[in-house]
C-alpha positions, 0 to 999 in steps of 0.5 A: 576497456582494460580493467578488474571487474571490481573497479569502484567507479563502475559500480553498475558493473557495466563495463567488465560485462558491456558485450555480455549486455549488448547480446542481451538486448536481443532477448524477446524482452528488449529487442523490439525496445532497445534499436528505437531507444538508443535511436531516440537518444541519437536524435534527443533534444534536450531540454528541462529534465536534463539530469535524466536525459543526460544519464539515459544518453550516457547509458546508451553510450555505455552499452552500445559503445557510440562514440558519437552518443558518448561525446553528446552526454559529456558536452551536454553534461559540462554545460549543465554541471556548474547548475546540475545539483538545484536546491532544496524544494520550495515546498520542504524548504518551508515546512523544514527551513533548517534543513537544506537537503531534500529528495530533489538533491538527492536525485541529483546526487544519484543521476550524477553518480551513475552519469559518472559510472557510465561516462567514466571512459570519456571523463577527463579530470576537469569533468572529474573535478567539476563533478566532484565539486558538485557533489561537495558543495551543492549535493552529498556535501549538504546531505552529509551536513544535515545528517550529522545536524540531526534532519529529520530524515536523518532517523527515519527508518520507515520513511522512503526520504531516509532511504533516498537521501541515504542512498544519494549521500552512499552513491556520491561515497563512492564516486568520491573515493577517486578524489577524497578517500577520507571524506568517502568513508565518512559519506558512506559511514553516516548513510549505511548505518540508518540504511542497514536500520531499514532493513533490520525494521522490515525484515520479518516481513519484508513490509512497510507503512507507507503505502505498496508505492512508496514502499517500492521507491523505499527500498529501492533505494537502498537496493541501489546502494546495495547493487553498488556495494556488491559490484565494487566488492564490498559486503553482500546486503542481499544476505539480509532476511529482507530481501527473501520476504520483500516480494510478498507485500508488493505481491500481496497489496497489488491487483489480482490483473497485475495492472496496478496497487491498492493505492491506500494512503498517499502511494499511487496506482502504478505498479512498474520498477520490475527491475526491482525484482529483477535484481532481487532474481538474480541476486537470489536466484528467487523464482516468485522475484522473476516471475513478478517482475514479468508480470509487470513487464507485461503492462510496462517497457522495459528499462535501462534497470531491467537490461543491467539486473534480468538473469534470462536463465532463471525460471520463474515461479509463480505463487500457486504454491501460496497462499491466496489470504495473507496478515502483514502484522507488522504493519496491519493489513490484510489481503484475502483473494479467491485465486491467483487468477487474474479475475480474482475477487480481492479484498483488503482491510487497512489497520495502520496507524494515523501517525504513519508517514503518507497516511490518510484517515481511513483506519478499517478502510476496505477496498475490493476488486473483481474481474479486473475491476475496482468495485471499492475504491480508495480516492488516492493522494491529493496535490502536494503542497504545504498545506496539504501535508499541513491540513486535511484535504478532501482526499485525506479525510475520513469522509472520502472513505470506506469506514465509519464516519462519526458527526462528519469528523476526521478520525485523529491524526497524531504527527507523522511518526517515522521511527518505527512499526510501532501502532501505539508509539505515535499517538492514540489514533491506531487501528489493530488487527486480530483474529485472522482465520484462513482456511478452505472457504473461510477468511476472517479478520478483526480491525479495533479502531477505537483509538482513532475514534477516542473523542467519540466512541468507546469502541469501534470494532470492524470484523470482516467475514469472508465466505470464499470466493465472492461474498464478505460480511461486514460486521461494525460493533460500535459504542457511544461514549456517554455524553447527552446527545445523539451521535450522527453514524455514517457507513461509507462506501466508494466505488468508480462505477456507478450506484443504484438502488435496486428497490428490493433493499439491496443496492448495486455497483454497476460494473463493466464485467463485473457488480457488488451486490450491497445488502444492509441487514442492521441497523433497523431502521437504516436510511441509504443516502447517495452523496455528492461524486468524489473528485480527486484530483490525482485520482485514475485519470482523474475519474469520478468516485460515486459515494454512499452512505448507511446510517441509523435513523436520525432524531429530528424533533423532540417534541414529535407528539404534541401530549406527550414527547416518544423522545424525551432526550435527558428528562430525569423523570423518564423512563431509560435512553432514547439514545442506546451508546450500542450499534452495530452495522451489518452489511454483506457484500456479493461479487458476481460477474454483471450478467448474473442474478442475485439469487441467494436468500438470505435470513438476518439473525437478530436475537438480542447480542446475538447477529447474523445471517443465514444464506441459503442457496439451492442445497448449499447453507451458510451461517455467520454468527457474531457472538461478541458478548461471548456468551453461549447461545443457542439458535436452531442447529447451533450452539457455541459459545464463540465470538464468532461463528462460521459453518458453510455446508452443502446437502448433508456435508459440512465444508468447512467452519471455524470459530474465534475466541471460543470453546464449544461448537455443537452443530445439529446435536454433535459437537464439532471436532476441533482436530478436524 
């Protein structure tokens, strides 16, 4: 086809570089994918997803150029446009019935804008019109309208429906400019300016606050309009700090094999849209960019997407060179990781806030994997419903995860907030994180969930001690608020393997290649209690989630001794607290690979606000000191006056150490030097 490369109806940029695309699809990558697919749309029969199918037939044309394939999806298209854009979900319509938009009209919007791209050759100006028409009336038209009303997607910077409806409503812009400049210019203006919000609110990091999967259909969706502008001539919106940082936070939240996410909050397991980073490839030349989207390619077919952005001359970088720990503050996660290999042990703790979009109430949750394998789970998202983003549903609730639950309640959930990264902004019920140390053999990070907890607790601190690569001890600093009643203290930890008791004081996740090792040292006395199996209905194939729990002992009766009561509950005339507001969890987790022993010793410290542990194994010692009354203290080799302490040593050599919020370190007589 005859025409400039910067034709505004060929915003994909398809037909100026059709035979250029066509040779790629003899690329290893796409050659034993493209034949079968163009195939399988020869001899597709349509039926209830016809905007997809219409749109993947239309591609096959574009590229292969088959008349016969062409002429399919227009006939196919004519018959489906007076219907082709539905309305508004039930769903959305009763939760928001002033809105008309929703995310179903803007899919629409988008598969008819780019049917219009690859089609456009074959359209005469009846298809045109009654494409045109389509969107005004029953599409951008109406996305337009609740935008300029106020919907509140309409200022939603955080939230994946900003980015789609704006992005459909901006699509749509542009395959109006053929008919209705003046409207266009209105479309595209009123969707640009929260577009280009979303990246200016992420770009320090390039991160965000609905969960790795969410985030990746966020902002591909403004990566969409952004490919557009740049095809057609426009402004460059790759020029934007966002997109250097945007491959680190997917990088980082997903699973050391590439397979999948850490699915925290409502976001799903799948990791896929490699030609999101594709296109961040070649837009950039970013070698960390190319190089993860092979990886996802790896357990993924290519698409229609790779085919248009994969630049097979660029050289993939992988992450060697970062690196393996990483705290998004932005958003208050946490990653550590003992390599960049694929049987890496990885760990993350989630602070956050419960007003964010698409959360749960899981503030200090943790999660863990290993040799490939998900040794601490998260349950993942429930079936959506009204009720479900109306209520708590098992999935939500704090009780179906790895953090602490107080009287079998909730932590608090504000309403969702979608206008900025801001913790306190949305309601008392955040979760921040601090302290983060990264070093040789040590990690360590800090969650304070007190807020999320403010109807029960006066504080609840999570500090989590990484001694690399395969154990973590975590360390739960709890206060009561002063009311007359026993609290009932719950620790909680899920995995999709099995759970035993070892009946040696320690239990065990029983994995295929791999097992946790979990060793409770406080509280004492502690009772473990296994609870029902989880079963979350869009959980991993729908797999079963075994559950346990640590807890302090529980008071049963008053009246246990029939002369004198040991638990006089409130009596003025007795002598202190039966029930101490304080309470710590100490609790060390240790990855090894299922045929190994677990041989380390280990030493609980326990000398008044004093905790710790000491492991000792062969030659190698490791000490882990919590100190978080911040006085200085003395225990045999150590003397600090830090809240944390860390030292790893081997026969007579000191690894590596570290200290939070301190001054002093002097280790068998000498003090430390910090410059070291």
């Amino acid at each position: 086809m005859e025409g400039s490369t910067k034709q505004q109806f060929d915003f994909c940029n398809i037909w100026s570089r059709r035979e250029a695309l066509l040779e790629k699809t003899k690329l290893p990558l796409f050659s034993s994918w493209w034949e079968p697919f163009v195939e399988s749309q020869q001899t597709l029969e349509l039926s209830n997803n016809l905007m997809e199918q219409i749109e993947s037939i239309a591609f096959a044309y574009a590229i292969s150029g088959d008349e016969a394939l062409g002429q399919k999806a227009l006939n196919s298209l004519r018959k489906a446009l007076p219907t082709y854009i539905p309305p508004a979900g039930a769903i959305h319509k009763e939760m928001y019935p002033e809105v008309e938009a929703d995310l179903t009209v803007a899919s629409a919007c988008k598969k008819l804008a780019y049917t219009y791209n690859f089609l456009h050759p074959l359209l005469e100006s009846t298809d045109k019109q009654l494409i045109f028409s389509q969107l005004v009336e029953k599409g951008a038209g109406i996305i337009y309208h609740d935008t300029l009303a106020g919907a509140w997607w309409s200022n939603a910077p955080n939230s994946n429906w900003c980015s789609h409806l704006l992005s459909g409503l901006a699509l749509s812009g542009i395959v109006l400019m053929e008919d209705d400049p003046d409207l266009s210019e209105k479309w595209i203006n009123a969707a640009t300016g929260p577009l280009l919000r979303m990246l200016d609110l992420a770009g320090e990091e390039g991160a965000g606050i609905e969960g790795t999967g969410y985030w990746c259909g966020c902002y591909r969706s403004v990566q969409e309009w952004t490919e557009a502008a740049r095809n057609i001539g426009w402004d460059d919106w790759y020029s934007h700090p966002f997109w250097q940082r945007a491959v680190e936070f997917p990088l980082y939240m997903s699973r050391p094999d590439k397979s999948s996410l850490m699915n925290f909050g409502d976001t799903g397991e799948g990791l896929g849209m490699s030609y999101f980073f594709y296109a961040i490839a070649n837009a950039l030349d970013h070698g960390l960019a190319q190089w993860f989207g092979n990886q996802i390619t790896v357990n993924n077919s290519p698409s229609r997407w790779d085919l248009l952005y994969y630049n097979p001359n660029l050289e993939p970088t992988p992450p060697d060179y970062m690196p393996t720990d990483r705290f998004f503050k932005s958003v208050h996660l946490a990653s550590f990781r003992s390599s960049w290999e694929e049987d890496a042990v990885f760990f993350i703790l989630k602070g956050g806030s419960n007003a964010w979009s698409h959360c749960h109430l899981d503030l200090n949750s943790f999660f863990i994997d290993a040799y490939g394998e998900r040794l601490v789970v998260d349950p993942g998202p429930g079936d959506y419903s009204s009720h479900y983003f109306t209520s708590v549903d098992p999935e939500v609730s704090t009780a179906w995860h790895n953090t602490l639950l107080v009287d079998n309640a909730d932590q608090r959930q504000p309403p969702r907030y979608r206008m900025s990264f801001d913790l306190e902004e949305g309601g008392d019920a955040y979760c921040r994180l601090t302290d983060m140390v990264s070093s040789y053999k040590i990690g360590m990070i800090c969650g304070d969930a007190t807020t999320a907890y403010g109807d029960y607790l006066d504080r609840f601190f999570r500090h989590i001690v990484y001694l690399k690569p395969n154990r973590f001890v975590i360390y739960d600093s709890i206060r009561a608020r002063e009311v007359r009643t026993q609290r009932h203290y719950q620790w909680l930890l899920h995995s999709g393997f099995p759970i035993v008791d070892n009946n040696d004081g320690t239990l065990e996740v029983q994995g295929k290649k791999s097992k946790l090792v979990i060793h409770p040292i406080l509280p004492l006395p502690y009772a473990i209690k296994f609870l029902p199996t989880r079963l979350p209905k869009r959980g991993k194939a729908g797999k079963e989630i075994h559950a346990i729990s640590l807890r302090p002992e529980w008071h049963h009766l008053w009246n246990v001794s029939p002369k004198s009561s040991p638990y006089p509950q409130w009596n003025p005339r007795s002598h202190g607290l039966l029930y101490d507001r304080d309470l710590q969890f100490m609790v060390v987790l240790t990855v090894l690979p299922q045929e190994e022993k677990y041989r380390y010793e280990i030493k609980p410290i326990i000398q008044n606000d004093l905790h710790g542990v000491k492991f000792v194994q062969d030659d190698e010692t490791d000490l882990v000191y919590f100190n978080l009354a911040g006085r200085r203290f003395e225990d045999s080799r150590v003397i600090s006056d830090a809240e944390k302490v860390v030292i790893r040593q081997k026969g007579d050599e000191i690894l590596d150490w570290s200290i939070v919020n301190g001054q002093q370190l002097i280790y068998d007589g000498l003090p430390v030097n910090f410059q070291t």
